[in-house]
N, C-alpha and C positions, 0 to 999 in steps of 0.2 A: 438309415435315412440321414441324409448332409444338413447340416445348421445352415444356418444363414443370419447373416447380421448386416444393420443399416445403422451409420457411425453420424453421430450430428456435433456441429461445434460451432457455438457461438464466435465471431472474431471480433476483433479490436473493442473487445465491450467496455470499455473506459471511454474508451474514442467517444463512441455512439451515445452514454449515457450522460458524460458532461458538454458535450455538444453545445448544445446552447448559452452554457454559462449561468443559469439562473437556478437557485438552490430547488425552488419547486419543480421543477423539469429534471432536477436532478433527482428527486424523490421519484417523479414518476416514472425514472427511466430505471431505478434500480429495483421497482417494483413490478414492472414489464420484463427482466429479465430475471427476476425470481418465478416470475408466473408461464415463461416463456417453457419449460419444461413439467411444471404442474398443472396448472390448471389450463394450459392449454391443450399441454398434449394430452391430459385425459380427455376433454372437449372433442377431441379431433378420433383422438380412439372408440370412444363411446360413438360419436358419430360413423363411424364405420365399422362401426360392431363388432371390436377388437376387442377381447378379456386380457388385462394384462394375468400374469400367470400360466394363462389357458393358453390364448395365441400368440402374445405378446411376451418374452421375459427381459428387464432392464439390469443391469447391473450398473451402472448408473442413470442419473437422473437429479443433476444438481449443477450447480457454476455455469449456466449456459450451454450444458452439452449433454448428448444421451447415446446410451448404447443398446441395441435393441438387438434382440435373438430370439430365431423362430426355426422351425421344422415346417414350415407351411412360407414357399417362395411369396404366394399370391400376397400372403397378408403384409409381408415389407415391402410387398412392390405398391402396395395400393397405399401406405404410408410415405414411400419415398415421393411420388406421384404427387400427391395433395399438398406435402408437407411445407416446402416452399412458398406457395399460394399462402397460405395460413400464416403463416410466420413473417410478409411483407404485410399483411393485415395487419398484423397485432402489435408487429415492431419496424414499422416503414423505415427502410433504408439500413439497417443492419446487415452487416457481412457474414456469411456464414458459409461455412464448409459441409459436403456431406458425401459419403461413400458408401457402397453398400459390394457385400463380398459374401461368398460363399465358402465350405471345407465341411471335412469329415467330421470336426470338432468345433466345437466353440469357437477355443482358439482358433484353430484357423478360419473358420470362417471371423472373427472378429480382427485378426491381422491379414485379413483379404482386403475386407473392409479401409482399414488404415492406409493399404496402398493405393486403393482406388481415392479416395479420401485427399492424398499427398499429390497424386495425379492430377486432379481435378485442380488443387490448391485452392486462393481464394477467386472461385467464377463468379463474378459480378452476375446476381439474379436479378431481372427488372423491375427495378422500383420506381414508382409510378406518384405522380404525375412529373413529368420531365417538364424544364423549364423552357421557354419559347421565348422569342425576342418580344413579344407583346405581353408577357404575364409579369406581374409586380413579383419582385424577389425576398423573400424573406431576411433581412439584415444583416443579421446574425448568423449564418448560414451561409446564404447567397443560392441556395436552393428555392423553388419556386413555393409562392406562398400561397396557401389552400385555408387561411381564416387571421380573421382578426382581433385579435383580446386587448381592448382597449387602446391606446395607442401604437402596439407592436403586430405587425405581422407576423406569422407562426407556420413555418413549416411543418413538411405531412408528420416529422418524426418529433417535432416541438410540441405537435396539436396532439398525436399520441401520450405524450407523455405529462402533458397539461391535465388532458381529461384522466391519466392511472393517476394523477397525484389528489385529484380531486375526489377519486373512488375510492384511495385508500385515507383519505381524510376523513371519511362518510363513515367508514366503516370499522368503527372502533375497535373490533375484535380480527380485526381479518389476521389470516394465520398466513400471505407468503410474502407482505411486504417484511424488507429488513427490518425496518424502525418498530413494526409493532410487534413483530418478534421476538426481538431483543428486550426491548419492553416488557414483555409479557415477562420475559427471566430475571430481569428487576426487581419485577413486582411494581412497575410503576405504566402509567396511563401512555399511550402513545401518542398524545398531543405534545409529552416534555420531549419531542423534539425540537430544533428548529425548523422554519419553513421558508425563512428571510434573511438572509445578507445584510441588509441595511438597515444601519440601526435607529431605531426609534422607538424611544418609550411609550408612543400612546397606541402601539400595537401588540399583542399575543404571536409567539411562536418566532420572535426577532433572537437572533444570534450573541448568547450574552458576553458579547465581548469583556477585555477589561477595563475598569473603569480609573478616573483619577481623584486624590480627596475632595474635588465638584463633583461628582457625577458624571463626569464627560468621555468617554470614549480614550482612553488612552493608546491603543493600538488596536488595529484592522488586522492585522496581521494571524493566517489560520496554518496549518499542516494539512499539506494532502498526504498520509499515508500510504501507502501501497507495501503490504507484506505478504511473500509467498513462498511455500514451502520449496524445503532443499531434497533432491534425490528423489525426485515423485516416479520420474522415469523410469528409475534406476527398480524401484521398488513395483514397477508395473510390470516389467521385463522381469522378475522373478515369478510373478505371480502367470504370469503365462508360460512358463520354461518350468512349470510344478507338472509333474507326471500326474494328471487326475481326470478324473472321468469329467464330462460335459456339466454334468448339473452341479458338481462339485467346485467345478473352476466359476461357476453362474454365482453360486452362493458365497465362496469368498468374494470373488471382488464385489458382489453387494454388499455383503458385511463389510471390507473394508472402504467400499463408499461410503456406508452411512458412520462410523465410527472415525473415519477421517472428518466429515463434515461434523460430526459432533463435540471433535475436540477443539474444533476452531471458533464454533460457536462458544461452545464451553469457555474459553480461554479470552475471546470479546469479552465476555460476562465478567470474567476477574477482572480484564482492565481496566473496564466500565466502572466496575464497583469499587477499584479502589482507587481511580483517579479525578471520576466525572461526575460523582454524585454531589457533593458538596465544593462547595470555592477554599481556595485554599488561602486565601486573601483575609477571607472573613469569617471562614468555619461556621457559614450558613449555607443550608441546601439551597440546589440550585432550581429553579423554577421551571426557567429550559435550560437543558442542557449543554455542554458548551461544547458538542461534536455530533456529526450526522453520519450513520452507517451507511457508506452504498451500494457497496458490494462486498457478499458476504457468506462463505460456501467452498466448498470442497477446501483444498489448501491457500485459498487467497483470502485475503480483505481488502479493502480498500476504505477507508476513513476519510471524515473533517475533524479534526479537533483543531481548539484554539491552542493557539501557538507554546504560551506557556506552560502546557501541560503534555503535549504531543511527547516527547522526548520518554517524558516517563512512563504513560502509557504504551507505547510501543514496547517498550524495554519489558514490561511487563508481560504484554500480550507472548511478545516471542519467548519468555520463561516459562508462563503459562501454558504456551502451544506445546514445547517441548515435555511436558509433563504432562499436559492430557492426552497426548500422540502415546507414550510409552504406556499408559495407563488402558488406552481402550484399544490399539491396534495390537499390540501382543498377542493377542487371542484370534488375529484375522489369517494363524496360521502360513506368514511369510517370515522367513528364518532373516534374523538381524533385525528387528525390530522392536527386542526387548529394552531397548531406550527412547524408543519411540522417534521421529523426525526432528528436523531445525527446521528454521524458515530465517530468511533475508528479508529485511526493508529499506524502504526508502523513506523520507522524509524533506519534502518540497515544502519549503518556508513563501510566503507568498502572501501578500495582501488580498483580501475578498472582494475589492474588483477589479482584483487581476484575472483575464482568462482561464478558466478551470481547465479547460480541456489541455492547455500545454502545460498548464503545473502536473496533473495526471499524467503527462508524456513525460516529466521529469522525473516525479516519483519512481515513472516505473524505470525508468532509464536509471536511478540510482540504486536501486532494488537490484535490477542485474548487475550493476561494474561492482556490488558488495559479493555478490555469487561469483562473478568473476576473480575478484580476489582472494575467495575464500576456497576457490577452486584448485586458482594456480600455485596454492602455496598445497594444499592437500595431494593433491593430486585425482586418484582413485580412492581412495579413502576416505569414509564418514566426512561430509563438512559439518561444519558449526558454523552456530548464529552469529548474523551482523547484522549491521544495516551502515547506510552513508545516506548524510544531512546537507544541504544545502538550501542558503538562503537567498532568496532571488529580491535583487537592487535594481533590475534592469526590468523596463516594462516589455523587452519582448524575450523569450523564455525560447531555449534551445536543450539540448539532451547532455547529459553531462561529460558524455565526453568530448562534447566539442568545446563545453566549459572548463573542461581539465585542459586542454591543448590551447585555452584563449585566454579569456582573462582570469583563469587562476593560477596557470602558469608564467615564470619570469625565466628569462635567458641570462646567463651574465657574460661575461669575456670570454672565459674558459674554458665554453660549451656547458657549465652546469644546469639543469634546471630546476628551480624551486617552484613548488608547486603549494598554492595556498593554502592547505587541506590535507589530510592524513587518508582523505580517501573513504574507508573506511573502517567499522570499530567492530571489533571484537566482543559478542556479548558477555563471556568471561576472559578468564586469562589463560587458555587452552590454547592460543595460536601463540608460535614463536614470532609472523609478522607483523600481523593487524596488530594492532594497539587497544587493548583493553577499553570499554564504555567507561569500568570505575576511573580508570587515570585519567578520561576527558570530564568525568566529576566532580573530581579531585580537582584541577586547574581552575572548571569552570565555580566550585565554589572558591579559590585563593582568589578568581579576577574579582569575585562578591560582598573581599572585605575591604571596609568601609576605610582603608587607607592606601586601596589598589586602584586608580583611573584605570578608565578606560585607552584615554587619549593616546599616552606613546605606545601604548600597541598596537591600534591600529592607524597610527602614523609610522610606525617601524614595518608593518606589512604596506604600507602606501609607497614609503621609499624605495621598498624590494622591486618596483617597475621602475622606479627613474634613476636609483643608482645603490647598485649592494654597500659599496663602499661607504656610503653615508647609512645604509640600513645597521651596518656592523657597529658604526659612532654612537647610533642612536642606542642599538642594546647595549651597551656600554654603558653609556649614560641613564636606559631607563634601571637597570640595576643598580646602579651608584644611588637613584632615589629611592630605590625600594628601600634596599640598605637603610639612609640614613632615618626614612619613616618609621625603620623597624627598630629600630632604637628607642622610640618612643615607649614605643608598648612591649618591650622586650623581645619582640621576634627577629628572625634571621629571614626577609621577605627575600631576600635573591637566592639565596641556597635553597629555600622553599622552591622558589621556581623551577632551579636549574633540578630539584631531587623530583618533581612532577612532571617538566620535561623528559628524565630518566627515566619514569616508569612509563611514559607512553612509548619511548625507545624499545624498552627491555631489550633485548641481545646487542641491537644495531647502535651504531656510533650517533652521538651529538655530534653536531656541528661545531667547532670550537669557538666561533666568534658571532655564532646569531641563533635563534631558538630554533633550528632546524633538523631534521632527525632524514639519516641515509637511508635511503629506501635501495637504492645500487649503486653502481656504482657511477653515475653522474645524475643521477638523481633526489633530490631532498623534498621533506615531507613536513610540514609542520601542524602540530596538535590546535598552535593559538590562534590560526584563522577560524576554525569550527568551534574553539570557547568564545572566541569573541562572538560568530553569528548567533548564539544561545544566547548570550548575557545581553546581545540588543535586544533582544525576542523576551526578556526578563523570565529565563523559562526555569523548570520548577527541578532541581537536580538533586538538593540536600535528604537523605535519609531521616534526620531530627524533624525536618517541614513535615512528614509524608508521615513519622510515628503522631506527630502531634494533631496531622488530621485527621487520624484513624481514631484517635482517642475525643477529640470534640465529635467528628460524624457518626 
């Protein structure tokens, strides 16, 4: 008898979840697509009197996507059929893919599936109600608006996700929103989220930004993170290319679905715990917390954290991913695995009210040009962890490599180009190109001491657009003052520099006459634009900070 399988995948789910811009809508949109394959598609099974196991089996079922296999055609046809219907209900205007295929095996009937799936691409399903020249628009959107929440009009997938943020507020224990889940592994209440942007003290559940010795808001400024595993493909394509019978090939890749999403949650938790619990400011617990999960499962995440803490936490998570990936996947029986996965991030610096949704299209845009990096220099070969940071000055927000080719790039006479930014970091010191995260550490505490301005540095990167020749005078002369400062207090503040520039180098040439490091051969790279956008962001790099808040928390 032939298998049969029906292929489902959420698309642009960032898109769709930060859509509106408002952190509540952004809860209930990341709680809509946690439920979007739980609790709905059992709803949907149980209503067609589907047994998962019996006529149903899943080998996944997590991050917006599911796999489904049966011996019995009727029963994926009568899911593939309704399925659609269902899923513009629950998630109005989400994009989604879906294919359905037959074979002798699994496998092939679940790589039938994939090409039917690839064929199809993204078919726009209809989502309803379309707007007409007579119907009021929803603002924020420009989609037609179906209700009113005080002074805002709300579209159909606004009003969705208003009323899931409202149902998971109600419901103290619920088990598939992010926030109370992660919670729950805390051991802390799911209210110490945030639910508001905008800050003000005579409200619960406001964004605890940081503060100044008033009281007063000292920066708005958040991180949208987006991190997501390396070689997933690579490691899917093995698992289907294993000579094994049907129910064997069913039960690994189950096992390695829930053991992958286990390590990622697992490894949130260490972040969580060792960056977000307590302020690092005052080494008192934080009331709410200073970051919102929103999407969170299989090899991805996608975070809010506030800005001064983002850097360490990520750094952490992708330590942690990497160790709980080798820890629980070795056993899911695919050869190469015994060090378990990497994962890439990104890190889109960005005021909280700036549009979410193109910080999210940043994030993830810098999450791939790190994979892309980390690509081109490996090859075939295992990659390792990165990520690339960028901080957004401009209120309208583009993808980063048209920010590498615009304004972080400079031309000079001689066709050189410098470019303001190292690109990407290395999570350790295993790549010969990237440049290690400790040597941007490193820098970024030398800009931290109390006889290092900020100013000629970045007046020495401001120069670099209107004339190199006076950029070279200027580091010239900002070293001649480091020098003579470092006299005071017995240091050598420019050899400091120029041996910190060195280690972001390692093998590749300095520049001789400005802080810039060869990336080829008419291209240069510099570390001090990415320490500078950290040090405005006053963000948390020092190891001593991070032992002594482990010991007051």
């Amino acid at each position: 008898m032939s298998w049969h399988s029906l292929v489902f995948e959420a698309n642009s789910i960032q898109a769709w979840v930060f859509g509106s811009g408002r952190l509540r809508h952004i809860v209930g949109g990341s709680r809509i697509i946690s439920g979007l394959t739980s609790e709905l598609l059992d709803a949907v099974l149980d209503g067609l009197g589907l047994e998962p196991e019996r006529d149903v089996q899943f080998s996944r079922r997590a991050g917006g996507a599911f796999y489904a296999f049966s011996r019995q055609p009727e029963a994926l046809a009568q899911l593939a059929e309704c399925w659609p219907m269902f899923v513009e209900r629950y998630a109005p205007g989400l994009s989604f893919s879906m294919g359905i295929g037959a074979g002798e095996s699994a496998v092939a009937a679940f790589l039938s599936a994939r090409v039917d799936l690839q064929q199809q691409g993204q078919r726009p399903w209809p989502s309803l109600p379309q707007a007409t020249p007579l119907m009021e628009r929803a603002p924020r959107s420009g989609r037609a608006a179906v209700s009113r929440h005080g002074k805002d009009l709300l579209d159909a997938v606004a009003l969705s996700q208003a009323k899931a943020e409202q149902h998971s507020r109600k419901q103290k224990t619920e088990s598939i929103d992010p926030g109370a889940v992660l919670a729950g592994h805390l051991d802390l209440s799911p209210d110490v989220w945030p639910r508001d942007m905008e800050p003000d003290v005579d409200r619960t559940g406001v964004f605890p930004y940081r503060l100044d010795a008033q009281g007063r808001v000292s920066s708005r400024y958040v991180a949208l993170i987006h991190a997501d595993g390396n070689g997933l493909g690579q490691v899917l394509r093995l698992l289907h290319d294993q000579d094994a019978d049907s129910e064997t090939y069913l039960k690994r890749m189950r096992e390695f679905s829930e053991a992958l999403d286990a390590a990622t949650w697992a490894a949130a938790v260490t972040a969580c715990r060792e960056h977000l619990l307590c302020d690092p400011d005052t080494w008192e617990d934080f009331e709410t917390l200073p970051a919102r999960p929103v999407i969170l499962g299989g090899d991805d995440l996608t975070f809010i954290v506030r800005a001064d803490l983002a850097l360490p936490f990520t750094r952490t998570f992708l330590k942690a991913f990497e160790e709980e990936t080798a820890k629980r996947l070795s056993a899911c029986g695919v050869p190469g695995l015994d060090d378990g996965l990497t994962a890439c991030a990104g890190l889109a610096y960005l005021r909280s009210n700036q549009p979410f949704y193109m910080g999210v299209e940043l994030a993830e845009s810098l999450c791939a040009h790190a994979k892309q990096q980390v690509r081109a220099e490996v090859g075939d070969a295992p990659m390792f962890s990165a990520l690339a940071l960028y901080r957004c000055t401009d209120s309208v927000l583009s993808g980063f490599g048209e920010l590498l080719q615009g304004s972080l790039s400079v031309l000079d006479a001689d066709g050189d180009q410098y470019r303001l930014t190292m690109e990407a970091w290395a999570l350790d010191d295993s790549s010969e190109v990237i440049p290690p995260l400790d040597a941007l550490v490193g820098l970024l505490n030398w800009l931290n001491e109390p006889h290092i301005a900020r100013g000629p540095g970045r007046q020495l990167l401001g120069l670099m657009g209107l004339s190199p020749a006076l950029a070279r005078t200027r580091y010239r002369r900002w070293l001649e003052i480091v020098r003579k400062r470092g006299e005071v207090s017995g240091r050598r503040y420019d050899h400091e520099l120029v041996e910190l520039l060195g280690q972001c180098a390692g093998s590749r040439a300095l520049h001789p006459e400005l802080p810039f490091i060869q990336r080829s051969e008419s291209v240069y790279g510099t570390p001090l634009g990415d320490a500078l956008a950290l040090k405005a962001l006053a963000c948390q790099s020092g190891t001593a900070a991070h032992e002594r808040k482990q010991e007051v928390c």
